[in-house]
C-alpha positions in Angstrom: 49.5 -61.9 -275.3 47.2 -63.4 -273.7 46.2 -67.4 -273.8 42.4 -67.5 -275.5 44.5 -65.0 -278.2 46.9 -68.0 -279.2 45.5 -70.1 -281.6 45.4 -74.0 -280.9 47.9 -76.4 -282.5 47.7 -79.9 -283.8 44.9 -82.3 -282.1 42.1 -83.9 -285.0 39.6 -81.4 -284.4 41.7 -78.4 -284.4 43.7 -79.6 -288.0 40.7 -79.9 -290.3 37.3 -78.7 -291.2 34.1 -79.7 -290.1 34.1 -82.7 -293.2 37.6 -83.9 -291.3 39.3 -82.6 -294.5 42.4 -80.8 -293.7 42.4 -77.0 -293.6 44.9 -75.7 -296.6 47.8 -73.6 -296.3 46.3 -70.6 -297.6 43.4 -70.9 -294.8 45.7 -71.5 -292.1 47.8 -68.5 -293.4 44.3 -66.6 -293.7 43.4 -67.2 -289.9 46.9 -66.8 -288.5 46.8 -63.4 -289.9 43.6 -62.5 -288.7 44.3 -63.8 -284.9 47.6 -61.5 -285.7 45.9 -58.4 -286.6 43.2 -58.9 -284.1 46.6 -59.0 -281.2 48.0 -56.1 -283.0 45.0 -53.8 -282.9 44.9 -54.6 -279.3 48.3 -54.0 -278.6 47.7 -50.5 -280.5 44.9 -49.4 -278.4 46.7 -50.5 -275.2 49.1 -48.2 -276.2 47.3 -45.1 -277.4 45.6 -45.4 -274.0 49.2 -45.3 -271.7 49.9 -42.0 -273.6 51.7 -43.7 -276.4 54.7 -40.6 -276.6 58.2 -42.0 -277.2 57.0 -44.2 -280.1 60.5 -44.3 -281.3 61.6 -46.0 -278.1 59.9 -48.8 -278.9 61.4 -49.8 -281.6 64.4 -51.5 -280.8 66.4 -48.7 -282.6 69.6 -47.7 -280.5 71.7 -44.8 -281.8 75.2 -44.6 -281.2 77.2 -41.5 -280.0 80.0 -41.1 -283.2 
């Protein structure tokens, strides 16, 4: 991921509005999802252009030989 992708954390101007009020939870939540998604989508294209086959692989999934 890269660094302008992470959103900033704590600091007065970066915890509020423009008013100074603090943000809520449900707009925090709101633009952590949407910084998410935007990562995501880039992830997704990233990896449609490599090729993409062998999704399976990576999922973390190991089978075991019973």
């Amino acid at each position: 991921m890269s660094e302008e992708s992470v959103p900033q954390q704590g600091g007065a101007t970066s915890a509020g509005d423009a008013d100074g009020r603090p943000k809520g939870l449900l707009q925090q939540m709101e633009e952590l999802m949407a910084a998410l998604n935007a990562d995501l989508s880039a992830l997704d294209a990233e990896f449609q252009s490599s090729g993409g086959s062998g999704r399976g692989a990576a999922t973390g999934v190991v089978k075991s030989g019973d």
